[in-house]
C-alpha positions in Angstrom: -49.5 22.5 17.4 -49.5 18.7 18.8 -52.6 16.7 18.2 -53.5 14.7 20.9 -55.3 11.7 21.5 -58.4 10.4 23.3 -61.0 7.8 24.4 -64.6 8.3 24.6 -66.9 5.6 25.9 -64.1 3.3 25.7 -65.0 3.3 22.2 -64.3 5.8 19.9 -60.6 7.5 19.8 -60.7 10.8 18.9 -57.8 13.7 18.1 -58.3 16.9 19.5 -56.5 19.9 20.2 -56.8 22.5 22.9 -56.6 26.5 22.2 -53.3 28.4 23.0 -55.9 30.4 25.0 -58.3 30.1 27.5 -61.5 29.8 25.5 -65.0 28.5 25.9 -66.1 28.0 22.6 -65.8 24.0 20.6 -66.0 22.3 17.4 -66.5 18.5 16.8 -65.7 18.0 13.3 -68.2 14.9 11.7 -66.2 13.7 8.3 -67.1 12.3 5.7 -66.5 8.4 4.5 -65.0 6.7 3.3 -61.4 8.5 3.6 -58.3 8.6 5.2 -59.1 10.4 8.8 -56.7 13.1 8.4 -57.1 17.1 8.3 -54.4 18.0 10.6 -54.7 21.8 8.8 -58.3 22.1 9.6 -57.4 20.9 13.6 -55.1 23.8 13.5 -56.5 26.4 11.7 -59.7 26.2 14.2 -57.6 25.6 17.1 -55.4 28.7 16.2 -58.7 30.6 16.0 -59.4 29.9 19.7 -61.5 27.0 19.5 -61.1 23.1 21.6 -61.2 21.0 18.3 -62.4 18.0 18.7 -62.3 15.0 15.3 -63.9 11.5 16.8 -63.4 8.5 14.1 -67.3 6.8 14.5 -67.3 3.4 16.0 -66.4 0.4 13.7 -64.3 3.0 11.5 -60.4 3.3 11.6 -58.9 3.0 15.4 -62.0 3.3 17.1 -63.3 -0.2 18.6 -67.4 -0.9 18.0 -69.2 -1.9 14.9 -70.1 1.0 12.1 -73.6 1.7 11.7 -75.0 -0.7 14.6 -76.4 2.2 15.3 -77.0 5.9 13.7 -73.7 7.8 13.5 -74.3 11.1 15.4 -75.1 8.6 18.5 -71.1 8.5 18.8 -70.8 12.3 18.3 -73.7 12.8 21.1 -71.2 10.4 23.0 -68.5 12.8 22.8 -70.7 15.6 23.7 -71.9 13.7 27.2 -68.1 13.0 27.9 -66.8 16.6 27.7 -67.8 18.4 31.2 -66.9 14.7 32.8 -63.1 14.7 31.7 -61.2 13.4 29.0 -56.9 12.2 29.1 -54.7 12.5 26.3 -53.5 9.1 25.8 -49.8 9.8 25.2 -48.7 12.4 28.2 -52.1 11.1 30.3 -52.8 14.8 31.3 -56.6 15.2 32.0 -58.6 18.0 30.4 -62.5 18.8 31.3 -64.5 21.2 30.0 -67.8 22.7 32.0 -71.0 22.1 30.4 -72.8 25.2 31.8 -70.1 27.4 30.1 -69.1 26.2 26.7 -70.5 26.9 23.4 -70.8 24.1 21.0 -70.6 23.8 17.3 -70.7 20.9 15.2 -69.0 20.9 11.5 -70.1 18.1 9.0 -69.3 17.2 5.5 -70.7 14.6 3.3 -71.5 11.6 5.0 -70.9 13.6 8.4 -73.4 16.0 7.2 -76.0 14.3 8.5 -74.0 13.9 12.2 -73.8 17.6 12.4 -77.8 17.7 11.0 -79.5 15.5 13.5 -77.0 16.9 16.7 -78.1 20.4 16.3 -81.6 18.9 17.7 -79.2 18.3 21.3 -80.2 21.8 23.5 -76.2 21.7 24.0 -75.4 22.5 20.2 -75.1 25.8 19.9 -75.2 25.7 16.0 -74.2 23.0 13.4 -72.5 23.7 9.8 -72.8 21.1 6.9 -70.5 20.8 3.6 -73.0 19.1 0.9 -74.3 16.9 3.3 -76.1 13.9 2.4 -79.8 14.8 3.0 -81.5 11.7 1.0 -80.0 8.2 0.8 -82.1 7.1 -1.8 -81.8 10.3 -3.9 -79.2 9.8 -6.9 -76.2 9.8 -7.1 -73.4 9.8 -10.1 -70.1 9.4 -8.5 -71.6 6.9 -5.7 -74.3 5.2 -5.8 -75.5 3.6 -2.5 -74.8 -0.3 -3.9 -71.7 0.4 -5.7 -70.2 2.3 -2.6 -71.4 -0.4 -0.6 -69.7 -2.9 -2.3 -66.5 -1.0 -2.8 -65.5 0.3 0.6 -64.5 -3.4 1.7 -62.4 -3.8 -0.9 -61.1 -0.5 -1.1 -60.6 0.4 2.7 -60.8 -3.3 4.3 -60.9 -3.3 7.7 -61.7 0.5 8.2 -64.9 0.0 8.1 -66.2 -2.7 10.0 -70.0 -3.1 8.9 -73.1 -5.2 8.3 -74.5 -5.5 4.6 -77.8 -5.5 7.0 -76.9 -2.0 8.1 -75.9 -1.0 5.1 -78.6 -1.9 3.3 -80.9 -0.2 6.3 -79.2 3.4 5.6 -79.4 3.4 1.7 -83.1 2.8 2.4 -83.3 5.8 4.6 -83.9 4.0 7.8 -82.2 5.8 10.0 -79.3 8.4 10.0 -81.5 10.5 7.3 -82.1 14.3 8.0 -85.0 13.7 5.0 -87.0 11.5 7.7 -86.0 13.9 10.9 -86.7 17.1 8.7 -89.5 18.1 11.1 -87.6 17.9 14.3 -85.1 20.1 13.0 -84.8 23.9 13.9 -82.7 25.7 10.9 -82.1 28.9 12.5 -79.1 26.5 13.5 -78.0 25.4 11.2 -75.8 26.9 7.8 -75.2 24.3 5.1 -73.3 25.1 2.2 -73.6 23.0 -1.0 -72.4 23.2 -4.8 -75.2 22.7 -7.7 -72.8 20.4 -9.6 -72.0 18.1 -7.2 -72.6 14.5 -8.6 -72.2 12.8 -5.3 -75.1 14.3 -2.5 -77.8 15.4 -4.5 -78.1 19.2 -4.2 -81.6 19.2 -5.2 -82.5 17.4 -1.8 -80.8 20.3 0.3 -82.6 23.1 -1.5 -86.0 21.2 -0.3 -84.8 20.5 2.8 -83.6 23.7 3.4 -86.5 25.6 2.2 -88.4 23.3 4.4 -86.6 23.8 7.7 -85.4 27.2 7.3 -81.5 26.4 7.2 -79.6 28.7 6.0 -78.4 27.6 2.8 -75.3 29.3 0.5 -75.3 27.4 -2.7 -72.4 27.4 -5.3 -73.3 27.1 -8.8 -69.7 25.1 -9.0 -67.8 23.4 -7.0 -68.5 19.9 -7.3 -68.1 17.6 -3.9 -66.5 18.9 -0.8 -66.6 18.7 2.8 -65.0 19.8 5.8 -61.7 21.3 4.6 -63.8 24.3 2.9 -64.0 25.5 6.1 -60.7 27.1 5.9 -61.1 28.9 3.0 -61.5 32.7 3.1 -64.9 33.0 1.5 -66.2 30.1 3.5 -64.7 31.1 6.4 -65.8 34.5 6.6 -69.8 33.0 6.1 -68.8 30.5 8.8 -67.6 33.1 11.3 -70.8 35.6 10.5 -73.0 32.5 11.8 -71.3 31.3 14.9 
């Protein structure tokens, strides 16, 4: 299958794929950061399934044009969401695709720092239900493998240019000030949402999810190991099958 390319809001380029059938239902996937923006197996897998995939790189990351975390991340995934039933062109053959927003269901997937994206957008009326791989929950909980400063520090160095943001901003999400489900927990309905989340994992603290779960009523499958992981679960059997119980 051929991944195709896209603009949304001028901004933010995003690959997606349509289904080899006529089909109604989507999934934006959220990923996680930093990272190289490639899962070409999960595009295909979900789009083989009979889903539109749709994988948006956040503004001021990778090719997309904008500065990263000017302004809370799912704002570029609700973005894509207002775009969808207006028409989108894939860049290369400049064929135009548009997708009715009275007849589509919606699902967001989110891992690790895109946890959150797929958290907060399940509040939009239009997401039909959201999925989250050990999502970050609290910025200020701990965390072994990254902590908030060291990370912070590192992704320049380690990814230059990718991400294009403000120590400012930075500094504004580590302190929970905006782009936390912990602060939005009582906007958020869990009947939609299924998060799934390893006990061992040193980098989003699990212990956060269990509250926050508890709290909103999410459903939550935890694995006693596992460590980190995000998105790419999705395609695994055991995952998947949980996955396609919930949509």
């Amino acid at each position: 299958m051929n991944i195709l390319r896209t603009r949304f809001k001028k901004d933010i380029v995003c690959e997606f794929i349509p289904p080899n059938r006529p089909s109604n239902k989507v999934i934006i996937f959220c990923k996680g950061m930093p990272g190289l923006p490639r899962f070409p197996q999960v595009l295909e897998f979900w789009a083989k399934k009979g889903y539109w995939v749709f994988f948006p790189r956040y503004r001021g990351t990778w090719e997309s044009d904008g500065e990263f975390l000017k302004e809370s991340p799912e704002k570029d995934i609700l973005d894509v969401i207002d775009e969808l039933p207006k028409g989108f062109t894939d860049l290369w053959s400049g064929r135009s695709y548009k997708l009715s927003a009275k007849s589509y269901k919606l699902f967001i997937f989110g891992g690790s720092f895109g946890g959150p994206a797929a958290i907060l957008c399940s509040r939009d009326p239009r997401v039909t239900k959201a999925v989250a791989f050990a999502p970050v929950i609290d910025w200020e909980a701990p965390s072994e493998e990254e902590p908030m400063d060291k990370l912070g520090a590192f992704i320049p160095q380690g990814f230059g240019q990718s991400y294009r943001f403000s120590q400012k901003n930075w500094d504004r999400l580590s302190h929970n000030e905006f782009y936390s489900p912990l602060k939005e927990s009582d906007t958020i309905d869990g009947k939609k949402l299924l998060i799934f989340h390893a006990k061992d994992d040193e980098s989003c603290h699990y212990p956060s999810t269990k509250t926050f779960a508890e709290k909103t009523g999410a459903k939550l499958i935890t694995l006693r190991t596992g460590g980190h992981f995000g998105i790419s679960k999705s395609i695994e059997p055991r995952f998947y099958k949980e996955i396609k119980k919930f949509l």
